[in-house]
Backbone as CSV, one residue per row, in Angstrom:
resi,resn,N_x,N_y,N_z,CA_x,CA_y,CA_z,C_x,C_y,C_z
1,UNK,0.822,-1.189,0.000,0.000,0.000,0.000,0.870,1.257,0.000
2,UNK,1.695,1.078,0.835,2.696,2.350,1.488,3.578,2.271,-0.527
3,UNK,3.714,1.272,-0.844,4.566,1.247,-2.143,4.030,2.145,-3.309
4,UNK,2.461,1.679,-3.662,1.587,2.478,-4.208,1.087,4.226,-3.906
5,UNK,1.148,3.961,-2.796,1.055,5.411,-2.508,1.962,6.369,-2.766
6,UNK,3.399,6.228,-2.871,4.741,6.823,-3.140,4.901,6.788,-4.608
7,UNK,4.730,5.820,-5.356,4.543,5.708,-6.278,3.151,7.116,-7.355
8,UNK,2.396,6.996,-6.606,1.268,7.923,-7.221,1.500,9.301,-6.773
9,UNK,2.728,9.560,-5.445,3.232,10.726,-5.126,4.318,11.064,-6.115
10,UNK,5.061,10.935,-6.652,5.801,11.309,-7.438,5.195,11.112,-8.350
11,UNK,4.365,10.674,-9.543,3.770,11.205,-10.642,3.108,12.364,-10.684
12,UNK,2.509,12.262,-9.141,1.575,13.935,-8.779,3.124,15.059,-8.822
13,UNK,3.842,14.884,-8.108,5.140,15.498,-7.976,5.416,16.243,-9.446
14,UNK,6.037,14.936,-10.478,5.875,15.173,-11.934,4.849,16.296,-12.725
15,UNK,3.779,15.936,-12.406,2.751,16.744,-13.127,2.814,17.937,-12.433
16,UNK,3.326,18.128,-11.013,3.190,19.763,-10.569,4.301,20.654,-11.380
17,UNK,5.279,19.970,-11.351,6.357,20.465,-12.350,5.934,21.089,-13.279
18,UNK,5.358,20.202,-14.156,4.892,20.083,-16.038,3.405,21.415,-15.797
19,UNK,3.205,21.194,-14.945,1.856,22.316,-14.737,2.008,23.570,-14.413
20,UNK,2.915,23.856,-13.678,3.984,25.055,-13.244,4.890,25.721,-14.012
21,UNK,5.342,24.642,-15.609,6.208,24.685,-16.345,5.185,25.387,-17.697
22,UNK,4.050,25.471,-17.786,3.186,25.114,-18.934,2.754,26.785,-18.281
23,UNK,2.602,27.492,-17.113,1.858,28.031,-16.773,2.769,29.573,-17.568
24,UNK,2.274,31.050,-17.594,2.515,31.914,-18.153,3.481,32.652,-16.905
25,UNK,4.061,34.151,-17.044,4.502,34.575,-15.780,3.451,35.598,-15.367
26,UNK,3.832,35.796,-14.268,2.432,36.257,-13.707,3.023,38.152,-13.841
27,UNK,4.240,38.558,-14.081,4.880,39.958,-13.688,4.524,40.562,-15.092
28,UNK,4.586,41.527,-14.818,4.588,42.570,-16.528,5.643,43.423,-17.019
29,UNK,6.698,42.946,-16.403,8.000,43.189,-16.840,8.337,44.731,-16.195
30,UNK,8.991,45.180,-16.939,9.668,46.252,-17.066,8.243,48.087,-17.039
31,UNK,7.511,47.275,-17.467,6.102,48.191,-17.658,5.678,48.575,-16.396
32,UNK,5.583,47.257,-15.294,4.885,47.383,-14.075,5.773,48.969,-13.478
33,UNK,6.978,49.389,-13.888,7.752,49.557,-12.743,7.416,51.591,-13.231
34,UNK,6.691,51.733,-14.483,6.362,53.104,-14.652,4.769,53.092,-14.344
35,UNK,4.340,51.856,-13.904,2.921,52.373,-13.402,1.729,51.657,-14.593
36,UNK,2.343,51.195,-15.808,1.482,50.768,-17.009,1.250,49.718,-16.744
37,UNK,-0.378,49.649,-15.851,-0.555,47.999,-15.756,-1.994,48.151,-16.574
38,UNK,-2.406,46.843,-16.981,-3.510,46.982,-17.849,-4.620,47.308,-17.008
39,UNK,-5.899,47.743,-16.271,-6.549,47.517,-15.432,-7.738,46.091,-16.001
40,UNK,-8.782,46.489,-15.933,-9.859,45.430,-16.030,-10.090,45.084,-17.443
41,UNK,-9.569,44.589,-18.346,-9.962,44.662,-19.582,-10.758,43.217,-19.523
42,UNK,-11.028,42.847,-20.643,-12.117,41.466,-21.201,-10.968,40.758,-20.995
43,UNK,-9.292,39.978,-21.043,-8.944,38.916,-20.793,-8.826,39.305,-19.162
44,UNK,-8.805,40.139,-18.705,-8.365,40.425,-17.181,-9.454,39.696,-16.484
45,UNK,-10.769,40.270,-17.225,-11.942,39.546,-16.390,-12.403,38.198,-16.751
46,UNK,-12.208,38.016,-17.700,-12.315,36.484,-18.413,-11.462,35.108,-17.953
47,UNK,-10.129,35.361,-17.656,-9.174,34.680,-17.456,-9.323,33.276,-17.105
48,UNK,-10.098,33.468,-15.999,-10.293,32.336,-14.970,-10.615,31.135,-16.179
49,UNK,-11.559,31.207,-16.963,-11.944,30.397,-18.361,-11.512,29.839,-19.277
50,UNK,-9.751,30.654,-19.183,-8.762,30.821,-20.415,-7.950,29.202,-20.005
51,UNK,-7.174,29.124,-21.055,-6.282,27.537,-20.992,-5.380,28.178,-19.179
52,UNK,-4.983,29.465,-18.746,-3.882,29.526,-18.146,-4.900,29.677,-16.389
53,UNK,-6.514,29.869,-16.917,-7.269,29.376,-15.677,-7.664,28.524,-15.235
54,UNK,-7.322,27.435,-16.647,-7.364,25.644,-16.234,-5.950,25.543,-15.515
55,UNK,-4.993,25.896,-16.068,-3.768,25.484,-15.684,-3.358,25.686,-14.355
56,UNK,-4.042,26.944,-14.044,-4.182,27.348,-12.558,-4.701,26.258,-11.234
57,UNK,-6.026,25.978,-11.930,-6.757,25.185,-11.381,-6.532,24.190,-11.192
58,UNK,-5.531,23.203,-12.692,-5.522,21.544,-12.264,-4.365,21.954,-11.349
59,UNK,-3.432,23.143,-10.906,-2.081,22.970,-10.228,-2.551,23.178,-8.773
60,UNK,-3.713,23.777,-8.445,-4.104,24.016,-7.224,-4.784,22.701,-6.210
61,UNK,-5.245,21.955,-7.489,-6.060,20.573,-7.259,-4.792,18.716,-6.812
62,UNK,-3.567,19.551,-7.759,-2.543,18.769,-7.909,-1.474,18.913,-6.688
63,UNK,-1.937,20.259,-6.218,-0.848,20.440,-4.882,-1.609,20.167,-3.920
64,UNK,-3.321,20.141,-3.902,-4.031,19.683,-2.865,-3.570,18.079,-3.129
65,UNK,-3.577,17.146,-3.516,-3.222,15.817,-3.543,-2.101,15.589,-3.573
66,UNK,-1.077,16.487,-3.500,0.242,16.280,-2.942,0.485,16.223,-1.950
67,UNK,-0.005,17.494,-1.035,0.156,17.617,0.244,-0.965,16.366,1.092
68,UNK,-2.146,16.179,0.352,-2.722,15.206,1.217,-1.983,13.811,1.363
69,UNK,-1.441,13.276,0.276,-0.324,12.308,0.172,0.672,12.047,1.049
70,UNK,1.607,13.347,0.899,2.446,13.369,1.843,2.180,13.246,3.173
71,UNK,1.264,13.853,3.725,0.492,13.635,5.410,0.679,11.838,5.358
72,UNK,-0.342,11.284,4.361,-1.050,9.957,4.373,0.284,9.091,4.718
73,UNK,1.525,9.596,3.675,2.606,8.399,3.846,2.936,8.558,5.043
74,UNK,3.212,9.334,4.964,4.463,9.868,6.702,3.266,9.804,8.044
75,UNK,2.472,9.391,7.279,1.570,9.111,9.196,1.909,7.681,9.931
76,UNK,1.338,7.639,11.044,1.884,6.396,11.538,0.799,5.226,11.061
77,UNK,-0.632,5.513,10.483,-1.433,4.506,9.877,-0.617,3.406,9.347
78,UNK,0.610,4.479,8.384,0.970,3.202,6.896,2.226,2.891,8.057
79,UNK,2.799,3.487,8.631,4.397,3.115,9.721,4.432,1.973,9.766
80,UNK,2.786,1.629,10.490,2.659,0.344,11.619,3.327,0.842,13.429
């Protein structure tokens, strides 16, 4: 059990990578620093919908089942 479980932790591990890796940067460079930020436009408010608000989402869902993992192995249930 304890084998399987470690096992399905590092593929989750893997995919946080690849999901983190896939994701856009969140800064606006050199612009932010004279004050030119975009305010509310249609992708600003839309986003959440966009491929980079899935990407958001499966990484938030993927670090929730990481961290629940990690608890699960390292408890004393699987120890004995």
């Amino acid at each position: 059990m304890k084998t399987a479980l470690t096992v399905i932790f590092f593929i989750i591990a893997i995919a946080i990578i690849i999901l983190v890796m896939c994701q856009e940067a969140k800064d606006d460079g050199l612009g932010s620093l004279a004050g030119n930020t975009s305010g509310d436009t249609y992708w600003s408010k839309n986003k959440n919908r966009s491929k980079e608000g899935y990407l958001s989402l499966a990484t938030g869902i993927a670090v929730f089942i990481f961290l629940a993992l990690a608890l699960i192995i390292s408890s004393k249930f699987l120890n004995g």
